[in-house]
MARFIPA-616530 format. One record per residue: residue number from 1; x, y, z of N, C-alpha, C in turn; residue in three letters. Coordinates in steps of 0.1 Angstrom, whole numbers. Example, Ala and Ser with C-alpha at 12.3 -4.5 7.8 and 13.67 -1.06 7.14 Angstrom:
BEGIN
+-----+-------+-------+-------+-------+-------+-------+-------+-------+-------+------+
! pos !   n.u !   n.v !   n.w !  ca.u !  ca.v !  ca.w !   c.u !   c.v !   c.w ! code !
+-----+-------+-------+-------+-------+-------+-------+-------+-------+-------+------+
!   1 !   132 !   -57 !    78 !   123 !   -45 !    78 !   132 !   -33 !    78 !  ala !
!   2 !   128 !   -22 !    71 !   137 !   -11 !    71 !   129 !     0 !    79 !  ser !
+-----+-------+-------+-------+-------+-------+-------+-------+-------+-------+------+
//
This chain:
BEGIN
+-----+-------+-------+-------+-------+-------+-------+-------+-------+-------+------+
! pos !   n.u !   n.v !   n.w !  ca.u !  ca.v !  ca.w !   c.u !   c.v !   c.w ! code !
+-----+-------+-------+-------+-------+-------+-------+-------+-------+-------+------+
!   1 !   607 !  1330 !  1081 !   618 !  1333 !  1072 !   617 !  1347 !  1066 !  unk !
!   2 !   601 !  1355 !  1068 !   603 !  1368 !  1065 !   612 !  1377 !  1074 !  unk !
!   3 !   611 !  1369 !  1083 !   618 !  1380 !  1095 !   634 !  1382 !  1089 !  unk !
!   4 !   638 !  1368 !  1085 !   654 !  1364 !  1087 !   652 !  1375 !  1067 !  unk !
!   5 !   646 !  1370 !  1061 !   650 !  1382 !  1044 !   654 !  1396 !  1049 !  unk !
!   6 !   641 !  1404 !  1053 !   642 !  1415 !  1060 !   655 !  1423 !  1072 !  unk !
!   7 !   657 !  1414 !  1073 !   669 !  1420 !  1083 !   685 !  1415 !  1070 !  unk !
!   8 !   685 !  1402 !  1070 !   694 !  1407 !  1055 !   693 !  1415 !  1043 !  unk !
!   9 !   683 !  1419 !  1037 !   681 !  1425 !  1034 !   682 !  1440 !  1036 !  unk !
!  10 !   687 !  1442 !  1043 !   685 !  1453 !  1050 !   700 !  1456 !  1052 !  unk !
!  11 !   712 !  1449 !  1056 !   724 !  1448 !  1057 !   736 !  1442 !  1047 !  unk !
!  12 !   725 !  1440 !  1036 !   733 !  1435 !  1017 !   746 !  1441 !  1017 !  unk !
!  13 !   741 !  1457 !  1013 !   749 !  1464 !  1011 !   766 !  1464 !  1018 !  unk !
!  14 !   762 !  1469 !  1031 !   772 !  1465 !  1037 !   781 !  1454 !  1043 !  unk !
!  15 !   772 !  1443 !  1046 !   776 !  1431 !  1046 !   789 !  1426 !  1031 !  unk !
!  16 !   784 !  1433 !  1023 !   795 !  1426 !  1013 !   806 !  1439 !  1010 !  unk !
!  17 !   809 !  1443 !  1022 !   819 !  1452 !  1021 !   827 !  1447 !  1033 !  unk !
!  18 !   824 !  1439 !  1040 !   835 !  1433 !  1055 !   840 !  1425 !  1046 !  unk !
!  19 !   856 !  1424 !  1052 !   866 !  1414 !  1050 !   865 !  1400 !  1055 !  unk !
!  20 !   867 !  1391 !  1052 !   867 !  1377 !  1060 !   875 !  1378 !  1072 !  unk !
!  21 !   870 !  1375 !  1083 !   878 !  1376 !  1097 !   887 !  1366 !  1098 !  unk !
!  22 !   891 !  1356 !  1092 !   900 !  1347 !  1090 !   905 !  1341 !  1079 !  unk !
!  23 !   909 !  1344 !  1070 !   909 !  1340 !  1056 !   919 !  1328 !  1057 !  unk !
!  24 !   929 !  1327 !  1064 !   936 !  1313 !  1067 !   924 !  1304 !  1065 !  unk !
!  25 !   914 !  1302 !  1079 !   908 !  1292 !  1081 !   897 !  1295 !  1072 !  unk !
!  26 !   891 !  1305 !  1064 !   886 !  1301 !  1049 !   891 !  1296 !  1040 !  unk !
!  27 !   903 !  1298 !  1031 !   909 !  1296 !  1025 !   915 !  1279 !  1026 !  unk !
!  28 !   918 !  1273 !  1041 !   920 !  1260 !  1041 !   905 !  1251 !  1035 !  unk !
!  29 !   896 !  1251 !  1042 !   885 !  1247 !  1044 !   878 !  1250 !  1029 !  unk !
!  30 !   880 !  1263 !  1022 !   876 !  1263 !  1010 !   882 !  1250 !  1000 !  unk !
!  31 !   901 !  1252 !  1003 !   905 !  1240 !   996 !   900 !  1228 !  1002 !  unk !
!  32 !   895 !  1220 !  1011 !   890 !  1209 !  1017 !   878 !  1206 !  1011 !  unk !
!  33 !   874 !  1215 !  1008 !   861 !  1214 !   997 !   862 !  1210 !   986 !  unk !
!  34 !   874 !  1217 !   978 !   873 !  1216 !   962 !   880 !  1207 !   963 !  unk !
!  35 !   888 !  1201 !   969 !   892 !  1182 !   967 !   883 !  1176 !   966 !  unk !
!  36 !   869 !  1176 !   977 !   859 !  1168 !   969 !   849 !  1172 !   959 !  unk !
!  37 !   848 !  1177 !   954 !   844 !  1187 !   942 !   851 !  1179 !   929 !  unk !
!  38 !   839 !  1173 !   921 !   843 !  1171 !   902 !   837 !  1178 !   893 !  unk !
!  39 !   841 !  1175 !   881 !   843 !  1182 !   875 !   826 !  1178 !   864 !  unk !
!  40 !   821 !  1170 !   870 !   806 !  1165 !   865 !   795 !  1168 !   877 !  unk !
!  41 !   797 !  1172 !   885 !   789 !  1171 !   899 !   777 !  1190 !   893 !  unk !
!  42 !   769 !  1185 !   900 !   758 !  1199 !   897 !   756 !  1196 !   913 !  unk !
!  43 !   760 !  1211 !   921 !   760 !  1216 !   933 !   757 !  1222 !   935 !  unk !
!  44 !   748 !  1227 !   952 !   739 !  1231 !   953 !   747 !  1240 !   966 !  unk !
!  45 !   745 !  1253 !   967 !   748 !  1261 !   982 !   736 !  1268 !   988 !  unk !
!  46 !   730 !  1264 !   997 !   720 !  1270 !  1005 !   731 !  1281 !  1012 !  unk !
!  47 !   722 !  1293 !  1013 !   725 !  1300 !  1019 !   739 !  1311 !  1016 !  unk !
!  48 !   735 !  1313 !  1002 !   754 !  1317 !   998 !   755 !  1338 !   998 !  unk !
!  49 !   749 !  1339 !  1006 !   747 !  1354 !  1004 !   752 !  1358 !   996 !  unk !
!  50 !   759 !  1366 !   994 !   767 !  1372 !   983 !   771 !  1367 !   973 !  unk !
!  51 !   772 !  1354 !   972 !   780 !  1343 !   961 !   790 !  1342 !   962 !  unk !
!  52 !   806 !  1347 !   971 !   817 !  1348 !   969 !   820 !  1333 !   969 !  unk !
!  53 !   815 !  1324 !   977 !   826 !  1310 !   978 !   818 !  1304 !   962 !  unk !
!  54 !   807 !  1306 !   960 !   798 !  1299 !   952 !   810 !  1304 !   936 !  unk !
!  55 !   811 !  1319 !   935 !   821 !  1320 !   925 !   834 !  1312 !   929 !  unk !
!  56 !   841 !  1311 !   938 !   850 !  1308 !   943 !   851 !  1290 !   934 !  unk !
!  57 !   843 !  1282 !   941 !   843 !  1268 !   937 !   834 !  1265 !   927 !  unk !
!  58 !   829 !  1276 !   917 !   826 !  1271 !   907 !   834 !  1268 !   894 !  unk !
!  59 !   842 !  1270 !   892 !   851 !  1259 !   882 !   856 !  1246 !   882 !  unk !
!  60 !   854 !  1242 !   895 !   851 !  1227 !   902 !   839 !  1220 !   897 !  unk !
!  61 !   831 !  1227 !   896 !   817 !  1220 !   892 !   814 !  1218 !   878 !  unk !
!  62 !   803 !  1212 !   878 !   793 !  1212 !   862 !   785 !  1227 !   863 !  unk !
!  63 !   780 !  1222 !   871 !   769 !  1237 !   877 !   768 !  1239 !   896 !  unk !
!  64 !   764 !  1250 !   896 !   764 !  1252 !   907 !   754 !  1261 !   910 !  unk !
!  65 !   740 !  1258 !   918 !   729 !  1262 !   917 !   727 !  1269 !   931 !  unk !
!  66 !   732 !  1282 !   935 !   734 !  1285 !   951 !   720 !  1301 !   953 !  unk !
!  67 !   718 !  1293 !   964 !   704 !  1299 !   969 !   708 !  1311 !   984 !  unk !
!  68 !   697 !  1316 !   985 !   698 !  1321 !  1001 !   682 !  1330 !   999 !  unk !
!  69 !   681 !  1332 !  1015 !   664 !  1337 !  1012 !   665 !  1350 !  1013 !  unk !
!  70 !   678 !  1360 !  1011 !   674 !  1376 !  1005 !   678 !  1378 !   993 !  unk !
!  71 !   668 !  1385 !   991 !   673 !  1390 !   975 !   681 !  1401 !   972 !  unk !
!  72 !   682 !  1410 !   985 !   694 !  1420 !   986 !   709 !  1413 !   983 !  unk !
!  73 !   711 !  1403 !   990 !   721 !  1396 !   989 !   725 !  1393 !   974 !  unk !
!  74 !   717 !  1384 !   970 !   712 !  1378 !   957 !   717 !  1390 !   946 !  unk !
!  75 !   709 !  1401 !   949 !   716 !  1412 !   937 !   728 !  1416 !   942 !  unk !
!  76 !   734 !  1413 !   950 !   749 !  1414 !   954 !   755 !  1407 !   945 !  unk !
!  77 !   753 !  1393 !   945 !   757 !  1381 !   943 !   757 !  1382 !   929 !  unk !
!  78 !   742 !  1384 !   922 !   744 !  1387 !   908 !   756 !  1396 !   904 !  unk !
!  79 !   758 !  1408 !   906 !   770 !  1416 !   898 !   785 !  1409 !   900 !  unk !
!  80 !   784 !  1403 !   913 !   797 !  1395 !   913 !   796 !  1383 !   903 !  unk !
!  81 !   787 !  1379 !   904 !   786 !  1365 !   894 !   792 !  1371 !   882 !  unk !
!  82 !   784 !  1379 !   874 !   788 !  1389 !   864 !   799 !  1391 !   861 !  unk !
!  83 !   806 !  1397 !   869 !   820 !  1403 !   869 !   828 !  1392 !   866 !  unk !
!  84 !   828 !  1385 !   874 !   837 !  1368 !   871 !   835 !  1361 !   863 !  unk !
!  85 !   824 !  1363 !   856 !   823 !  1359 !   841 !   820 !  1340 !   845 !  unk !
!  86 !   812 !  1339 !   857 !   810 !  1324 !   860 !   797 !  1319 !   849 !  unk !
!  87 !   800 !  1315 !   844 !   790 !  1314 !   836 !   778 !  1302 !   838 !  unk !
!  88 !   784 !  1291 !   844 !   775 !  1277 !   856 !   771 !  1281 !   866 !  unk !
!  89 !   769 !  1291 !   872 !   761 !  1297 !   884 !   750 !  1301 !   877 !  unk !
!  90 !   742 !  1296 !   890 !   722 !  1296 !   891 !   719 !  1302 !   902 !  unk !
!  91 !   719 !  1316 !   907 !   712 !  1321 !   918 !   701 !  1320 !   919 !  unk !
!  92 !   689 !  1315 !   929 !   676 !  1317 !   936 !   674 !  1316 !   946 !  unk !
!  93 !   669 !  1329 !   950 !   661 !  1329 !   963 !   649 !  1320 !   970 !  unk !
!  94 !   658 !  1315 !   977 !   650 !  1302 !   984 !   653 !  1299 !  1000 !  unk !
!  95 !   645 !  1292 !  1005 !   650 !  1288 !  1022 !   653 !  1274 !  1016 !  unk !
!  96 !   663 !  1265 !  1028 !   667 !  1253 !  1026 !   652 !  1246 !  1019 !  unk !
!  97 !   639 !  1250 !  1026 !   624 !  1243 !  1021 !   624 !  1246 !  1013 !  unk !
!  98 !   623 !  1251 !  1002 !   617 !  1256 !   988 !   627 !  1256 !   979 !  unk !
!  99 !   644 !  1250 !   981 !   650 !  1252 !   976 !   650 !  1244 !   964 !  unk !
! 100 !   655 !  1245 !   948 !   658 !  1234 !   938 !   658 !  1216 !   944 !  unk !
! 101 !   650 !  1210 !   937 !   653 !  1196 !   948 !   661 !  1186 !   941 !  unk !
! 102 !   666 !  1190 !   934 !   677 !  1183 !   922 !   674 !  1173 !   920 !  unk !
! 103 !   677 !  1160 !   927 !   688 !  1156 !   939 !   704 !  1159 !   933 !  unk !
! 104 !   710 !  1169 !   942 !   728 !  1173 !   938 !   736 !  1161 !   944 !  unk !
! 105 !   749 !  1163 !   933 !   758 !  1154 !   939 !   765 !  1159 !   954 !  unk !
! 106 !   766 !  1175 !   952 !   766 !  1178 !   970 !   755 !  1190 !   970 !  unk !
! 107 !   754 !  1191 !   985 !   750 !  1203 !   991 !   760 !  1209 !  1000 !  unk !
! 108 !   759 !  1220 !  1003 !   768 !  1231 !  1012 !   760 !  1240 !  1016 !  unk !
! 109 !   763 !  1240 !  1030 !   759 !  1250 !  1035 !   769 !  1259 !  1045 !  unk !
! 110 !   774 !  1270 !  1039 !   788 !  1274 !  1048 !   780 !  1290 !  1062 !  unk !
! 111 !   782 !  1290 !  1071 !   779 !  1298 !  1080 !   764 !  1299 !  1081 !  unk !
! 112 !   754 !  1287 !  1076 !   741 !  1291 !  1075 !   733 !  1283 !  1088 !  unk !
! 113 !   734 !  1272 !  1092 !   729 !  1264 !  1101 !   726 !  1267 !  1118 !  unk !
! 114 !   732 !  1276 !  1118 !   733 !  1285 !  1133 !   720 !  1297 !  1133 !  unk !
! 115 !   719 !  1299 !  1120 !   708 !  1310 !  1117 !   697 !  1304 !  1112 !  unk !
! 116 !   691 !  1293 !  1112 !   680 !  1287 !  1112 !   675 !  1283 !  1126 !  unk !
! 117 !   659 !  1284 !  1124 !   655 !  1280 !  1138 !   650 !  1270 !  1139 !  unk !
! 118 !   649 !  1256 !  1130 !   649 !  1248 !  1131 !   661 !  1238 !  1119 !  unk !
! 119 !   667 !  1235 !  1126 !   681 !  1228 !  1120 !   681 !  1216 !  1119 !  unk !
! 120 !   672 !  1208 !  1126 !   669 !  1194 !  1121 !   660 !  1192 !  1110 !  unk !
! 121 !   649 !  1201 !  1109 !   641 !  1201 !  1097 !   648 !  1205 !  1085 !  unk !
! 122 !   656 !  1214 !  1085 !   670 !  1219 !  1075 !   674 !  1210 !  1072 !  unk !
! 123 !   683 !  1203 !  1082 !   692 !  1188 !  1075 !   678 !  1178 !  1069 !  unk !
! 124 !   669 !  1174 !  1075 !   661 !  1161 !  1066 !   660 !  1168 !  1049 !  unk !
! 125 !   657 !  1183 !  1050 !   654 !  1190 !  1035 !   668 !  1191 !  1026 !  unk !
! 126 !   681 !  1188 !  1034 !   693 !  1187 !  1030 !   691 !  1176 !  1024 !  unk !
! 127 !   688 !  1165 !  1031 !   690 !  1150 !  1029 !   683 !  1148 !  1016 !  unk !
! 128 !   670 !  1153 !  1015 !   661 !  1150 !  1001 !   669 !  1151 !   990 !  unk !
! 129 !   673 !  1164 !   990 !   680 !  1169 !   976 !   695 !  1164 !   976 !  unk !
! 130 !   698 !  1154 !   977 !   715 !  1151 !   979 !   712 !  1131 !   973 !  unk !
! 131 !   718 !  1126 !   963 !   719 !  1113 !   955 !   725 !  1110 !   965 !  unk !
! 132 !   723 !  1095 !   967 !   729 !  1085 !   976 !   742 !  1085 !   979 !  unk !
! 133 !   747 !  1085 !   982 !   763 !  1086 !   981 !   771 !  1099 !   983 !  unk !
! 134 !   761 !  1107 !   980 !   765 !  1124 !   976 !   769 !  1126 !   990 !  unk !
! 135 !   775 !  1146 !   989 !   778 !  1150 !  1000 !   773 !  1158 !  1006 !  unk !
! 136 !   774 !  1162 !  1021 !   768 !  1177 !  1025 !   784 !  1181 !  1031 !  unk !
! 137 !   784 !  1194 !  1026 !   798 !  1200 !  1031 !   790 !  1215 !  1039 !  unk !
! 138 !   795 !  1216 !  1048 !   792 !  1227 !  1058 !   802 !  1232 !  1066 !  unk !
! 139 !   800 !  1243 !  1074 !   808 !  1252 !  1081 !   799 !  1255 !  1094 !  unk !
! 140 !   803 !  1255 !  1102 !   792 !  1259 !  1115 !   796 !  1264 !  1126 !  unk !
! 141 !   794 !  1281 !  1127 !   801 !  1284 !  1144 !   791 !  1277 !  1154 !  unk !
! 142 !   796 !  1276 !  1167 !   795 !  1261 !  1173 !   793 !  1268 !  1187 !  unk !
! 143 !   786 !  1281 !  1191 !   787 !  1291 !  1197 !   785 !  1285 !  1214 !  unk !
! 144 !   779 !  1275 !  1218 !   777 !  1273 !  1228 !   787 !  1266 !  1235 !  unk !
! 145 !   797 !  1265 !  1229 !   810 !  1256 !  1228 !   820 !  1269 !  1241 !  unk !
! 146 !   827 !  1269 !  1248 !   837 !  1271 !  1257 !   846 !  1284 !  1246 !  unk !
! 147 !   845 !  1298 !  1248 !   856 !  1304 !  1240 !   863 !  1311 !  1245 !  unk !
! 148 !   877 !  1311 !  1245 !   883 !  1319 !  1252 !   887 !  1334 !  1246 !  unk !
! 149 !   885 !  1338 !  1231 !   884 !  1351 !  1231 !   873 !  1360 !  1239 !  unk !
! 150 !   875 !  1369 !  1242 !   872 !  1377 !  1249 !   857 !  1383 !  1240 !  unk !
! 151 !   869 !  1391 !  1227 !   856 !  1396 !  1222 !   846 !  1391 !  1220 !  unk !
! 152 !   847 !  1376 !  1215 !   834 !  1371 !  1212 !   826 !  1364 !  1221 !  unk !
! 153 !   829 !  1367 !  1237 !   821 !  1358 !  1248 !   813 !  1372 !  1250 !  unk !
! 154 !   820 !  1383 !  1247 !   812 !  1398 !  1249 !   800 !  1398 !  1237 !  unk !
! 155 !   802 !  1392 !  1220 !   793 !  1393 !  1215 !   782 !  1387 !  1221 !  unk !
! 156 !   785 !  1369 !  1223 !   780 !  1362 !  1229 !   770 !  1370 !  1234 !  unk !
! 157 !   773 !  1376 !  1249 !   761 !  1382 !  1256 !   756 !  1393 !  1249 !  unk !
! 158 !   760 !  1400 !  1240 !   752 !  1414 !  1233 !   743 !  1406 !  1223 !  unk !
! 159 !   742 !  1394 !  1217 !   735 !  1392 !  1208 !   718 !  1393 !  1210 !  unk !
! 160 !   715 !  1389 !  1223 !   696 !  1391 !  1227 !   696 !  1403 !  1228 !  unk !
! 161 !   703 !  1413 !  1236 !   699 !  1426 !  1232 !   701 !  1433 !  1216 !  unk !
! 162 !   712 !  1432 !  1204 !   713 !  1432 !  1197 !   698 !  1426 !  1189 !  unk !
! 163 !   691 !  1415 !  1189 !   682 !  1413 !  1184 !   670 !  1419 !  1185 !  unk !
! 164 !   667 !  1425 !  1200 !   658 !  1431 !  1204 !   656 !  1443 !  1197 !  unk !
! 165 !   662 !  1448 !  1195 !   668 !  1467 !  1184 !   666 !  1458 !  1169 !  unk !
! 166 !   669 !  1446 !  1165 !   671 !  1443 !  1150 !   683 !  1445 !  1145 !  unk !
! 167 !   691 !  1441 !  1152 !   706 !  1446 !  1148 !   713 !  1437 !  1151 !  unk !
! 168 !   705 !  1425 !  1151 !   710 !  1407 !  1145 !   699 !  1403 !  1142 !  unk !
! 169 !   705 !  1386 !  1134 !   693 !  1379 !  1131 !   692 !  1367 !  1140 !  unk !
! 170 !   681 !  1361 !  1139 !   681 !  1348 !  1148 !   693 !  1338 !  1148 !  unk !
! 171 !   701 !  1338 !  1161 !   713 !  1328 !  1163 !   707 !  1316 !  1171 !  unk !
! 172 !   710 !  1306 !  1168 !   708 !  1294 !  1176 !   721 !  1288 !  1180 !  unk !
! 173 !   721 !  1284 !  1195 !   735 !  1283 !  1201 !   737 !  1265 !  1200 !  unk !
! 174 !   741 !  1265 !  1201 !   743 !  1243 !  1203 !   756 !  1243 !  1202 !  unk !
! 175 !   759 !  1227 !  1208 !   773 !  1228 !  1207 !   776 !  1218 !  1194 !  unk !
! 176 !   792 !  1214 !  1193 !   795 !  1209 !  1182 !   789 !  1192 !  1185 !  unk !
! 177 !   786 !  1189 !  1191 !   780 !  1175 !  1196 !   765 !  1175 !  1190 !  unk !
! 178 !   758 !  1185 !  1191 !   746 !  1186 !  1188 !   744 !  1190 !  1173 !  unk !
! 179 !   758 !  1196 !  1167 !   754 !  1192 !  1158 !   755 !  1182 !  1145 !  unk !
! 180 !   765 !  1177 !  1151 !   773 !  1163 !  1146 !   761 !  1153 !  1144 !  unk !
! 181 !   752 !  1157 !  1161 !   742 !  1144 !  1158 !   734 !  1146 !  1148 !  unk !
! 182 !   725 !  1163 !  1145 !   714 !  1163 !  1138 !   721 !  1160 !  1122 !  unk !
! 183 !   728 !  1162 !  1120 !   738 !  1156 !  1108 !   734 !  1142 !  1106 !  unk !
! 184 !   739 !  1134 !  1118 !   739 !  1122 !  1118 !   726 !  1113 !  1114 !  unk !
! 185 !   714 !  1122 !  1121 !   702 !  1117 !  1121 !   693 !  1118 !  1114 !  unk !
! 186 !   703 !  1127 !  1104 !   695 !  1130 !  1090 !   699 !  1118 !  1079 !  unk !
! 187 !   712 !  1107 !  1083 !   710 !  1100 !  1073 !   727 !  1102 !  1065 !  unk !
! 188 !   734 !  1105 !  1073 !   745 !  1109 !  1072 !   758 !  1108 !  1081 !  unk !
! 189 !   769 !  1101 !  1068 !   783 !  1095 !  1078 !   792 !  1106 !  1079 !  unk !
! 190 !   796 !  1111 !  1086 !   808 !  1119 !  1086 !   821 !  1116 !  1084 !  unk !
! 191 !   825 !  1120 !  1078 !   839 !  1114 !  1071 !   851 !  1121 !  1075 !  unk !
! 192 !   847 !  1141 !  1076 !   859 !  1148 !  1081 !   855 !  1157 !  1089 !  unk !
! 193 !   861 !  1160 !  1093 !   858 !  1174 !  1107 !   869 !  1180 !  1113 !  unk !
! 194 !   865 !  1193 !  1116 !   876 !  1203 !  1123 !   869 !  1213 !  1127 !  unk !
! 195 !   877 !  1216 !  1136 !   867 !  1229 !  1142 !   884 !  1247 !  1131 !  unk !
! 196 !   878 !  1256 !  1125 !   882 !  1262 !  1111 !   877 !  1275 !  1111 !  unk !
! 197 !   875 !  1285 !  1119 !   887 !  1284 !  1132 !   887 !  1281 !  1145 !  unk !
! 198 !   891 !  1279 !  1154 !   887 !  1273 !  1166 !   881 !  1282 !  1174 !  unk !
! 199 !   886 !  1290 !  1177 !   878 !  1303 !  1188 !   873 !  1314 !  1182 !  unk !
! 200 !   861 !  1312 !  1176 !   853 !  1304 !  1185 !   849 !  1291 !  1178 !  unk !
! 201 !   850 !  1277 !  1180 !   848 !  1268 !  1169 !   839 !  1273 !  1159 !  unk !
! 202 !   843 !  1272 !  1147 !   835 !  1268 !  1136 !   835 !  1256 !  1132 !  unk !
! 203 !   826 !  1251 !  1132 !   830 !  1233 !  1125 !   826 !  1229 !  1114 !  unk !
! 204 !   836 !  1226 !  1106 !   837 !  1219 !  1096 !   833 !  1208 !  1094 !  unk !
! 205 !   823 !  1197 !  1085 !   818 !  1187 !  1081 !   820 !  1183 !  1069 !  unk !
! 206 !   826 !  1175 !  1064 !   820 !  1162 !  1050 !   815 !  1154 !  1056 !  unk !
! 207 !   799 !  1154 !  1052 !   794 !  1143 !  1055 !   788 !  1129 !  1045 !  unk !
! 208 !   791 !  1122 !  1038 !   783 !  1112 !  1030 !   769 !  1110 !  1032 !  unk !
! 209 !   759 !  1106 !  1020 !   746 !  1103 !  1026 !   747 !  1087 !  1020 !  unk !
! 210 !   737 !  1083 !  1031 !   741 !  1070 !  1034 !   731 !  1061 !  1022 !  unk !
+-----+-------+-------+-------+-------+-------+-------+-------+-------+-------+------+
//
């Protein structure tokens, strides 16, 4: 996980200066979220870099306790917190392991599961911190999946050379089946799904813990 700080770290700054590449299929998916979102719930977001969705769906919550493992980010995240005047947001730098262990009424993890290198050990450390019944809501490009954009079958192949230079961070490819299951096998029903945007899938989860 030093490796994966250090390279965010390293791209804070300008990372929270790109526009969302889709804001339709954010914007839906954000609302799909805050339907299940109350107004008593203390919620947790692994992985929230900058804080934008964490500001975003914090007026839905009690609290909202959203993590990620750079701190570059994190001081991003802080001034935005600030600015918005969220006053229920709890930033800490954490990996899914070491994160708050509440247990929350949900977890979230939006664009973060693809950049871990072990994703099954992620979800069981999801599962711990989430009350019976609670939810895990996530987002997931699904890279190994069939795309017909162009540009991104070209990223596709630039990403191992891209990493070789440091000029990505660790992607793990799987398809939407694989990851449906490690979901599954952590102890968790699926209740909704979409792929948000489709090319190249991102997939969308509500899952219940069982």
């Amino acid at each position: 996980m030093q490796a994966a700080a250090k390279f965010w770290d390293g791209v804070a700054q300008k990372y929270a200066k790109f526009a969302i590449s889709d804001m339709q299929a954010y914007e839906y998916t954000l609302g799909r979220t805050r339907s299940y979102l109350k107004e008593t719930d203390v919620a947790l977001e692994l992985g929230c870099g900058t804080a934008s969705t964490a500001i975003k769906l914090a007026d839905a919550v009690a609290e909202m306790v959203a993590t990620d493992v750079s701190g570059g980010m994190l001081e991003v995240g802080r001034e935005r917190v600030s600015e918005a005047g969220a006053k229920n947001i709890r930033l800490v730098q954490a990996t899914p392991e070491s994160a708050p262990e509440g247990p929350f009424d949900v977890v979230m993890a939006h664009n973060l599961i693809h950049l871990l290198e072990d994703g099954d050990m992620a979800m069981a450390e999801v599962a711990k911190r989430i009350k019976p019944g609670g939810l895990f809501i996530s987002k997931t490009p699904c890279l190994s999946e069939n795309m017909q954009s162009i540009k991104f079958r070209m990223l596709k192949t630039a990403i191992p050379l891209m990493q070789f230079f440091g000029k990505a961070p660790f992607v793990r490819f799987f398809s939407i089946a694989e990851l449906e299951r490690s979901v599954t096998d952590a102890g968790f029903r699926i209740i909704e799904s979409g792929n948000f945007p489709a090319d190249p899938p991102s997939r969308y989860l509500v899952a219940r813990k069982l």
